[in-house]
C-alpha positions in Angstrom: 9.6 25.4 -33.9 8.6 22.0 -33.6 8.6 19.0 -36.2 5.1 18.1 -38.1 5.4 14.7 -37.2 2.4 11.7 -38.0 1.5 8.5 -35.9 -0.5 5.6 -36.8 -1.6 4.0 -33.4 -3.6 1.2 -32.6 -4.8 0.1 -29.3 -5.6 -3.3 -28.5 -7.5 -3.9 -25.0 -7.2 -7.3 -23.7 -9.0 -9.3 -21.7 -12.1 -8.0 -21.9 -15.5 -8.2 -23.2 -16.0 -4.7 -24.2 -13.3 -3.0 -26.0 -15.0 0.3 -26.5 -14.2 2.1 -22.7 -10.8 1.6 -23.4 -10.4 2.6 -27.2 -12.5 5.7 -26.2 -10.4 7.0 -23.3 -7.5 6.9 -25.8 -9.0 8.8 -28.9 -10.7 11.3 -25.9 -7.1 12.1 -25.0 -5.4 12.6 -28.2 -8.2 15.0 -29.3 -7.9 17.0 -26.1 -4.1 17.5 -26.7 -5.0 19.5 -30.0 -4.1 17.2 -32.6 -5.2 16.1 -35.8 -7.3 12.7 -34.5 -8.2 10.3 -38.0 -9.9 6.7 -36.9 -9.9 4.1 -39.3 -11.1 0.7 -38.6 -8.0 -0.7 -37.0 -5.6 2.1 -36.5 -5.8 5.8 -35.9 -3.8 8.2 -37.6 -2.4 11.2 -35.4 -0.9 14.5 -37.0 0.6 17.0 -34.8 4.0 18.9 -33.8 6.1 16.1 -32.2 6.0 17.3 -28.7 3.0 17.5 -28.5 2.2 14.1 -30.1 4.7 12.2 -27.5 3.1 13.5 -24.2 -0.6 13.0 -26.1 0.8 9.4 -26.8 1.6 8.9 -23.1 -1.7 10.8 -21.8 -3.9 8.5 -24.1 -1.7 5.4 -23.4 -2.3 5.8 -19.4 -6.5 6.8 -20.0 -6.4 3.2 -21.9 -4.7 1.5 -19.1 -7.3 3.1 -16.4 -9.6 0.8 -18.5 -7.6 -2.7 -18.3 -4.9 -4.3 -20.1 -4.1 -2.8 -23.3 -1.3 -3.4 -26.2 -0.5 0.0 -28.4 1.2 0.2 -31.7 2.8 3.1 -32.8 4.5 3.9 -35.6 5.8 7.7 -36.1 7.2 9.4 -39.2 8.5 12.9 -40.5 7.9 12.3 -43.7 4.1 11.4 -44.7 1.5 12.5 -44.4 2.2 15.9 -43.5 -1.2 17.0 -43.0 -4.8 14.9 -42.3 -6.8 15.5 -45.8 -10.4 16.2 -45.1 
């Protein structure tokens, strides 16, 4: 069985006047993995076994790069939150 593992990620596109194609393509691609998909206003935060959420990190990571120069930062944890509330 795999670990319940959470992310917050935030994408940054640069260079570029329109940051939604980009942002879009990554949240489009998390979701489609399965996982638990929270956006906030300057992070996202992902909730999912951890295999899962590693490929869905790379998967979303290369459908933001499709779109232009992007930065991502992650931050992973075992311990909180276990589950999204809502």
């Amino acid at each position: 069985m795999e670990s319940v593992v959470s992310a917050q990620v935030s994408v940054y596109p640069l260079r570029t006047a329109h940051l939604g194609p980009a942002i879009d393509a990554f949240a489009a691609a998390l979701e489609e993995a399965g996982l638990q998909v929270t956006p906030g206003p300057m992070s996202t935060l992902v909730v999912g076994d951890a295999g899962t959420l590693f490929r869905a990190l790379q998967t979303a990571f290369e459908a933001a790069c499709d779109e232009g120069d992007v930065v991502m930062q992650v931050t992973v944890s075992n311990a909180c939150p276990r589950e999204v509330q809502g």
